[in-house]
N, C-alpha and C positions, 0 to 999 in steps of 0.2 A: 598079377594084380598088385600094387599097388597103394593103399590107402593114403598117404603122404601126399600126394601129387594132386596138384591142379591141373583141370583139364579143360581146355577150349573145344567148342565143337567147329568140325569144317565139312563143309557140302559133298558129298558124293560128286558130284558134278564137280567139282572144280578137281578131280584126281584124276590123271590121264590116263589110260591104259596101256598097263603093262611098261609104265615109264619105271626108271626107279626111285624110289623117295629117300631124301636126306631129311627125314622125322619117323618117329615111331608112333605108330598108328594104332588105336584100340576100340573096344563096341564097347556099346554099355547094354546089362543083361542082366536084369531084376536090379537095376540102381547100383550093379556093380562094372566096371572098367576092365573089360579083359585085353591084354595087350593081343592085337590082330595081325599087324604086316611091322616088322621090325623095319627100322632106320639102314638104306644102301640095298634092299629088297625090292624086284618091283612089284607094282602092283596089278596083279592077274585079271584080266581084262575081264574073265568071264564071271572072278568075284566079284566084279564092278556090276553085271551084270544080276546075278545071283539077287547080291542084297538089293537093286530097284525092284524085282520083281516081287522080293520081298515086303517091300513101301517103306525099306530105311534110307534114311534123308540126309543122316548126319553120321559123319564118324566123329572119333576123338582125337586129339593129340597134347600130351603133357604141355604146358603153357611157358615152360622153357625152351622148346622146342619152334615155337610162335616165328621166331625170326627166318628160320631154314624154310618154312610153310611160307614166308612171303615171298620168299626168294623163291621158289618151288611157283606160288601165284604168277610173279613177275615175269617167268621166261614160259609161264603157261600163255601169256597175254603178247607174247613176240609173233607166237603163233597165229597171230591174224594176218601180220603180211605174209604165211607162208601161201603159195598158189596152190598146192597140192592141196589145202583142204577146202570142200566145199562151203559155201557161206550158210547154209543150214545149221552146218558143226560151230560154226562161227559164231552164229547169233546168238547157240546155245553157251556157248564159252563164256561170253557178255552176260548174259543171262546168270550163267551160277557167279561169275568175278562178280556182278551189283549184290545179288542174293549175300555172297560172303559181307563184301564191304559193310553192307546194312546190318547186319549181325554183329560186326563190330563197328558200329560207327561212332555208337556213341562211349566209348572206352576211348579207341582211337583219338575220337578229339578233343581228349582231355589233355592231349600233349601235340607238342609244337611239330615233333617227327613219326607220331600217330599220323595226324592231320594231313601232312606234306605228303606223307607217303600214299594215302589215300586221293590225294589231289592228285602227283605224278600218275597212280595206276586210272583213272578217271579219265586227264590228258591224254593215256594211249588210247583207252576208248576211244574218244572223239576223233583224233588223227585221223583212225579207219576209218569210223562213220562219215567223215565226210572228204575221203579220197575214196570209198569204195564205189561206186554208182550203184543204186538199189537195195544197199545192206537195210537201209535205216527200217524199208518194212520188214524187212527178212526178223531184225532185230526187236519191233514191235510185235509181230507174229510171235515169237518166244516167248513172252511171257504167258506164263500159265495162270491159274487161277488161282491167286492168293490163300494160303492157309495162316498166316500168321502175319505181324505186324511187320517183320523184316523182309517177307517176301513181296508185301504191299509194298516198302518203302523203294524193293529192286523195279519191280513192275513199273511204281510213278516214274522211277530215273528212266527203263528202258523204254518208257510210252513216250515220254518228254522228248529223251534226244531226241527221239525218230520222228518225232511227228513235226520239233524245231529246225531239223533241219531238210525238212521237207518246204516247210512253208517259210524258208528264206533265209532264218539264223543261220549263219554257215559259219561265223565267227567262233575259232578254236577258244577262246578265253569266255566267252559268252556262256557258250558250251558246256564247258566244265563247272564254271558256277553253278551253271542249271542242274547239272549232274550232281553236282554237292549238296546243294539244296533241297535234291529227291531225297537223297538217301539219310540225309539228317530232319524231315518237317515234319517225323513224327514223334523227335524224342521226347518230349512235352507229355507222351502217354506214360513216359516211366514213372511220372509222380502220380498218376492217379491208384487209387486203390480199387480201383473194378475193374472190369473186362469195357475198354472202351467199343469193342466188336458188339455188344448188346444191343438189340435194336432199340432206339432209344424212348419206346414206351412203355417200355421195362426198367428205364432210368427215373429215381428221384429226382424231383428238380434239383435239389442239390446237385446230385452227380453230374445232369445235364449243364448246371451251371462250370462245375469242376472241367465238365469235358468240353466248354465252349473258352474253354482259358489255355486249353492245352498250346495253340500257337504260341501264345505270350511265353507260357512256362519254358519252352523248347528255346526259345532266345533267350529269357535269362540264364539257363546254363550254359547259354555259350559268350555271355554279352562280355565275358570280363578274359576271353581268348582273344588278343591280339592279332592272331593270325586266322582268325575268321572274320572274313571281308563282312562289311556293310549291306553288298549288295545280295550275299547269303541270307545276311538275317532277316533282311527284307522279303525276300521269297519265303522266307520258312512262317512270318509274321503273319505275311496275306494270302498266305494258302487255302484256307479255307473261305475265302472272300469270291461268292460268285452270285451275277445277276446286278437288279439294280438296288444293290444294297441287303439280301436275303439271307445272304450268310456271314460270318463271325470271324472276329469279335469286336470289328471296328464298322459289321456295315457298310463298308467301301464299295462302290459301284467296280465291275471289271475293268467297266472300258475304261476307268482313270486310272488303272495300274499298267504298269510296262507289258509286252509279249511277252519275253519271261513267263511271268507271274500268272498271264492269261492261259499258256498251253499249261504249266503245271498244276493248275486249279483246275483246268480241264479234265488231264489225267489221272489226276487225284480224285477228283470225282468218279469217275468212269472207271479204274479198277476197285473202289469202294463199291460201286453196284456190284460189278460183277462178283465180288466176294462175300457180299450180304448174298445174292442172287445162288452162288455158289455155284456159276456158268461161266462158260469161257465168252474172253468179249466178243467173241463173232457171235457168239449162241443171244448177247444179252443187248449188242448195240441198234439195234434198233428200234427196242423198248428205250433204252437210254436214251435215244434222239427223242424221241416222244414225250418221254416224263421228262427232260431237261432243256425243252426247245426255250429260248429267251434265258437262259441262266449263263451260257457263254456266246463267242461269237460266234455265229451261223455258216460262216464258211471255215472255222475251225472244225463244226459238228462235222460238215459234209464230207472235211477232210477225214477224220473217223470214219465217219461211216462208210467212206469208201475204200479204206486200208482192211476192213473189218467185213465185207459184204460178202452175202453167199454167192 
């Protein structure tokens, strides 16, 4: 242990079994940092095992250590075009790389090789997703039920691709914008001072005012990065715009914003039920199609609700 050292958390899920890790690895236990799997050790499949059944989510690793962990992410993510694993493992891989990214997204895009880096590992997402034939459900089917704001922001990216490149977007550069735009269109809640998860009749109007601003705020931190596109900050602007004009903060009808904008308002909606709901979205989409028929497009829902059907 430690006291001196900064520590980053990283997903369970994204540490392979029984691979060996170039970082040192620690648990946090009454708010203290114990060092767990040393740096050139691997890490033991069955304590991979062990701590889920436990319901720990996160380990540690010292925040100098950060670079070897991406490199560690980077050749965990090569592992899609292997044949040997099945596309189950696959989606699940996808699934924890978005979770990490959104966790760090918004650090990351404070800088120009934060950014790019997270752009290039996005890129290999999509590549798969759309040479693999049928991942994109496999890849929807993963995501679970949101417990926090970065697992929502993985869930909207891994609902997005799958369901964009379902209904026609098959364009690699498209793609990955959409992906960027998942994982950064909630950072606008880091300025608020409540829990934006409150349901909101439990919010002051002030708050509700504060948390109908949160689009805007999320683009002004990033308006004065250079190397985040236009067409990012636009999806992260009109994300919460659905219907004919019902939702914020500009009012905008759906159907006058791009596909884009239309499937990630969609899935931003739909794991937000589901995590108010605190059900998985097969458990909750059908009530979903019901309380949200006319708020997007009608052959968008169906497409839901048929990736999601019992």
């Amino acid at each position: 242990m430690t006291s001196d050292i900064s520590y980053i958390p990283v997903r369970i899920g994204t540490l392979r079994p029984d691979d060996v890790i170039n970082f040192d690895i620690y648990i946090q236990v009454g708010g203290r940092y114990l060092h767990y799997i040393k740096n050139s050790d691997p890490f033991d499949g069955e304590r991979i095992v062990r701590l889920k059944v436990k319901g720990v989510r996160k380990l540690f690793i010292p925040e100098e250590h950060e670079n070897f962990y991406l490199q560690y992410l980077d050749k965990g993510l090569d592992r899609l075009v292997d044949k040997k694993i099945n596309v189950e493992v696959k989606a699940n891989l996808v699934k924890d790389a978005m979770v990490t990214d959104a966790e760090n997204a918004i650090r990351n895009s404070q800088t120009k090789e934060g950014y790019e880096h997270t752009e290039q590992r996005m890129s290999k997402i999509v590549g798969y997703l759309t040479s693999e034939k049928g991942f994109a459900k496999n890849v929807m089917h993963a995501a679970g039920v949101s417990q926090d704001t970065f697992q929502h922001s993985a869930n909207v990216a891994t609902l997005s691709l799958g369901m964009a490149s379902m209904v026609g977007i098959n364009s690699p550069p498209h793609l990955t914008v959409l992906g960027l735009a998942c994982l950064l269109h909630d950072i606008g809640y880091s300025r608020l001072a409540f829990n934006p998860r409150v349901p909101k009749d439990r919010l002051s109007a002030e708050q509700i005012k504060q948390y109908h601003e949160h689009p805007r705020s999320g683009v002004a931190m990033l308006s004065d990065k250079s190397y985040v596109t236009k067409e990012v900050l636009q999806l992260i602007a009109d994300h919460e715009e659905i219907g004919e004009g019902i939702g914020f903060p500009e009012k905008k009808r759906l159907s006058t914003l791009n596909i884009l904008s239309q499937v990630l308002n969609l899935c931003n909606e739909f794991d937000r039920y589901s995590l108010i709901k605190q059900k998985s979205h097969k458990e909750v989409v059908k009530d979903f199609f019901q309380d949200r028929i006319g708020c997007f497009p009608l052959e968008h829902m169906q497409f839901m609700s048929s990736v999601f059907k019992t």
